[in-house]
N, C-alpha and C positions, 0 to 999 in steps of 0.2 A: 504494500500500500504506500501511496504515495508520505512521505513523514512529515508533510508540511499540512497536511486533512487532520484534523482533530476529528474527533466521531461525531460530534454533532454537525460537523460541514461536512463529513461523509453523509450521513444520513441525509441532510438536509436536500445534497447532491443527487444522492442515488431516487430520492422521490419525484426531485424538478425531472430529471430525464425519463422513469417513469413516466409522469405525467403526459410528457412530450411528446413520447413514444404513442402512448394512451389517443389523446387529441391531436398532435399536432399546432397547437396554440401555445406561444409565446408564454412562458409561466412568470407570471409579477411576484413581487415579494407578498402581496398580502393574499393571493392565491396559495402559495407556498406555504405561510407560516399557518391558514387555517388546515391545511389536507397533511401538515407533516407531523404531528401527533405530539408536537414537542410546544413546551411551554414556553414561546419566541415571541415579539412583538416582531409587527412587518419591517420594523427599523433595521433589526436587528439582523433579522433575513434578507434582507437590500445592503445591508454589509458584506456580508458572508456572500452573496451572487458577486458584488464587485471584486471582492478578492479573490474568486475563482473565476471572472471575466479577466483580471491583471495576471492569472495564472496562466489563462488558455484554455480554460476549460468548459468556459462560457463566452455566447455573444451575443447583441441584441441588435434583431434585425430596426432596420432604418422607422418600421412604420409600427416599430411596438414600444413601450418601458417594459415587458418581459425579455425573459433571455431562453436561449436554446443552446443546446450542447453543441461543441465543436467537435471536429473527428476527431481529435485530441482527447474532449472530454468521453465520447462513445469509446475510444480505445478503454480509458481507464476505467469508465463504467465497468464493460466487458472484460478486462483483464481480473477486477480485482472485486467489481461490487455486485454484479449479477448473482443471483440465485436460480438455478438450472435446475427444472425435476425433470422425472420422467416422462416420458409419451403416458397419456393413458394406456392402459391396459387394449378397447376396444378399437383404438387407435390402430397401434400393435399389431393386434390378432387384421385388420383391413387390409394392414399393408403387406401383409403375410398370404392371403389369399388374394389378392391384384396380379403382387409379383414372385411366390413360388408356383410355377407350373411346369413340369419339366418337360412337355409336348412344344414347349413354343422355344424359338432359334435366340440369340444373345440380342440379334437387333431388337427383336419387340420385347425382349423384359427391358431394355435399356430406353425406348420409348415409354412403357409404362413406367418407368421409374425418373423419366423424365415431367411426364405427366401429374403425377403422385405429389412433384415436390411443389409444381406450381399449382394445383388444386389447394393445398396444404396449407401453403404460405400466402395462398394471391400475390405471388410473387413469380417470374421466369426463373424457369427450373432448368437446369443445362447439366446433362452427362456425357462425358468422352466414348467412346466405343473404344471396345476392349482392343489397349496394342496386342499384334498376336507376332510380335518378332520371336517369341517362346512356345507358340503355338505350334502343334504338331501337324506334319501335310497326314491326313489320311486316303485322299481319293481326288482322282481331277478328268472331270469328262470335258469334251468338244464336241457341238453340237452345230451342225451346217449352217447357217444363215445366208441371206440373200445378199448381191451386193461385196461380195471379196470380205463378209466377217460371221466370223463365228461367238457362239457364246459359250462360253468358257464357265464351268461348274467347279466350284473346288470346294473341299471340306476337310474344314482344321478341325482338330478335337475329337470331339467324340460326333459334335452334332452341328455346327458353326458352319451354315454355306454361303460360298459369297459367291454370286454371281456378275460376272465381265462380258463386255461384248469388243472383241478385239477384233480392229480393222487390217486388214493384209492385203498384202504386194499383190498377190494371187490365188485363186481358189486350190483348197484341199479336198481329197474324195472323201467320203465316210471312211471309208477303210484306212489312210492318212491318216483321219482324226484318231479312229478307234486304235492302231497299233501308236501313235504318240503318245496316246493316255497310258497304254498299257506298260509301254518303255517307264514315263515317267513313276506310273504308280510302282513297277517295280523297282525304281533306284532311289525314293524319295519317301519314302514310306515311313512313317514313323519319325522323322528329321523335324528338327524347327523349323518356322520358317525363316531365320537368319540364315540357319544355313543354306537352306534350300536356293535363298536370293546368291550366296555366294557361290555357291554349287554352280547355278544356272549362269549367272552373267560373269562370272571372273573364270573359274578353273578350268571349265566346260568350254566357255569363249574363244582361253586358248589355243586348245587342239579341233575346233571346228573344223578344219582342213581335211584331218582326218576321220573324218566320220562317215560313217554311210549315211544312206539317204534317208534312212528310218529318225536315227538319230540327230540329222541335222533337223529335221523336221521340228524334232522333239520336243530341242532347245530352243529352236526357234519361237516356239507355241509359248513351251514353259517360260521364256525369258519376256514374251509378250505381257502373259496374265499376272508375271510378280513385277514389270512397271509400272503396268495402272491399278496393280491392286496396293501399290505404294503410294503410288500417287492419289488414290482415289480414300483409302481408308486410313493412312496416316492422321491422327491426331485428329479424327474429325468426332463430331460429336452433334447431340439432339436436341435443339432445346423446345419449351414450349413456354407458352407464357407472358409472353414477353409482352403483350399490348397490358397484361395486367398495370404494366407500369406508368401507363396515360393516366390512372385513375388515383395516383399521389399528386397533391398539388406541386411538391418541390420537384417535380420530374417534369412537370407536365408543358412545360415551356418548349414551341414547338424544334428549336434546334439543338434543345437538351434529349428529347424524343428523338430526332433524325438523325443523332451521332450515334445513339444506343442502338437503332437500330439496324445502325449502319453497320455498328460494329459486330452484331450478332449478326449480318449477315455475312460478312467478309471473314469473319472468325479467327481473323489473327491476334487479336489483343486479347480475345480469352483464350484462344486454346497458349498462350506464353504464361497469362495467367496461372492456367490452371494447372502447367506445366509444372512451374512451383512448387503446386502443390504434390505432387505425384511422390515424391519421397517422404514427404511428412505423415507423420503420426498422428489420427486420430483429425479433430477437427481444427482448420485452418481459417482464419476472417480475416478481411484485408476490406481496412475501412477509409473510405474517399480517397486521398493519395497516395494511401498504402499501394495499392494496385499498382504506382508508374505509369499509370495509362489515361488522358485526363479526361477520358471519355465517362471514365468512370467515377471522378470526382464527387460526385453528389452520392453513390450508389456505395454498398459494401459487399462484399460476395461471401459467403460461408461456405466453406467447403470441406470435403473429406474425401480421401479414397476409397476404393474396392477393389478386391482380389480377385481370383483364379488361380485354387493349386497354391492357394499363401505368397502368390507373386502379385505385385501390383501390379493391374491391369488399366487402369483408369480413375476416374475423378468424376463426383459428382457435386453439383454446386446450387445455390441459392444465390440469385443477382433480385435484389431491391433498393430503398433507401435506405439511407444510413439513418434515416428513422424508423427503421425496423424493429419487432418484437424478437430479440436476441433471444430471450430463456423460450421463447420457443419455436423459431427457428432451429436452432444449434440441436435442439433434443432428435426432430425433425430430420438434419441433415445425417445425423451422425445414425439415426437406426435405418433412415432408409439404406447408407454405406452399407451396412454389415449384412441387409436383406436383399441389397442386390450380390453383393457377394456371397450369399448361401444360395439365392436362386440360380448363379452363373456357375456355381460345382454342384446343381442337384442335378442329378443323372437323367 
């Protein structure tokens, strides 16, 4: 805790942002000193805001004598004064039957779980899809298309298909397609896909020269479906939600709006975001210019990872205002992590 807060300017602290949080309206000293349970005069509490406005922790916008937290002040709320419970129980048990079903592929528990966190929160919910550079090749078919391209089936894992449609120099017979799959499936089978990329485009690459025809086919195919399935599923991700954020006033301003959603659609400043996050433990918040990104200035993102196999596979996150309901948000983000990672290793 900060050692310059005596308890009664904690307390006094933790309630005005409460408050804020609560309405949204600028909190006066004599709002404050009737809802904070403590025996203060308004004077007294008009002190205590200004010494925690000279601190940074308060500021009072231009058309109020109330003050509001600064991200400064939300860090320390959130670092040190929050009180966090549980999900409910029936909570819980919802988010459990949405997203444990082991009949559906990693993409749609990742959309439900995308789904889940902005229903929850009325807030944009954003998930990564699972990196699968540890991911095992099990099976890879070719299928004729019109036009010099074929679509291309592959399946990592046990049950994970991603489907390509790859453009080519010139047409392959079925039986082209079908003895390339079978080459592949017998030399890749079981392998990561890291390996399989460096298998395919560096050692293989090689000795093309000497290959027969079967073979060059092979690599060809295979070196096709793991450039665009690099380029296509690298670090991408789901979100939903996101208009929820017209309906805060401090969002709502229309080039405040058209950078946000500018930036959810271009996806570079979250997925670095969320990058970040990928090694960390448990749950992560990064509040107004915490982020680096000034898009996200006004906004806070809560996040947490999720596994596969106890490896990290992704990140799932909460984007609102930095007048957000923290204690429960945070309870929110961190059960839905661990349930999409029980539903991503249920068989």
């Amino acid at each position: 805790m900060d050692n310059q807060l005596d308890a009664r300017t904690q307390h006094l602290f933790r309630v005005l942002v409460q408050n804020y949080i609560n309405d949204g309206q600028p909190v006066g000293s004599r709002t404050l000193a009737r809802v904070s349970d403590l025996d203060v005069s308004p004077a007294t509490v008009r002190n205590v805001m200004s010494d925690l406005e000279v601190l940074g922790y308060l500021h009072s916008p231009h058309t109020s004598a109330g003050r509001v937290p600064t991200a400064q002040g939300y860090r320390l709320f959130v670092d040190t004064l929050i009180e966090v419970k549980p999900l409910n129980s029936s909570v819980v048990t919802g988010l459990k039957s949405r997203l444990i079903d082991p009949s559906v592929d990693h993409k749609s528990v990742v959309e439900t779980a995308s789904s889940l966190l902005s229903s929850l929160t009325q807030m944009a919910g954003v998930v990564t899809m699972p990196q699968h550079n540890k991911a095992a090749f099990r099976q890879i078919e070719f299928l004729s298309l019109s036009d010099r391209r074929i679509l291309a089936i592959l399946v990592v894992d046990q049950k994970d298909v991603h489907n390509r449609i790859i453009h080519l120099d010139r047409d392959y017979s079925p039986s082209e397609l079908r003895e390339a799959a079978n080459y592949l499936n017998d030399v890749l089978a079981g392998r990561n896909l890291q390996e399989v990329r460096k298998i395919l485009l560096k050692e293989l690459d090689s000795v093309r020269q000497n290959m027969d025809d079967l073979m060059r086919t092979a690599i060809t195919l295979g070196g096709k479906i793991f450039d665009e399935e690099e380029s296509s599923s690298a670090q991408n991700y789901i979100v939903d939600g996101q208009t929820n954020l017209m309906e805060f006033e401090e969002l709502s301003n229309v080039s405040k709006l058209r950078g946000l959603f500018d930036a959810f659609n271009q996806k570079k400043e979250i997925l670095h975001l969320l990058d970040r996050c990928i090694c960390a433990e448990g749950v992560q918040i990064f509040i107004g210019s915490e982020s680096g990104y000034d898009v996200f200035d006004d906004c806070s993102v809560v996040s947490a990872p999720y596994s596969i196999n106890q490896d990290v596979k992704g990140v799932l996150a909460v984007v609102g205002p930095t007048r957000m309901a923290y204690d429960r948000v945070i309870p929110i983000v961190d059960v839905t992590a661990k349930l999409l990672s029980e539903a991503l290793n249920s068989e």
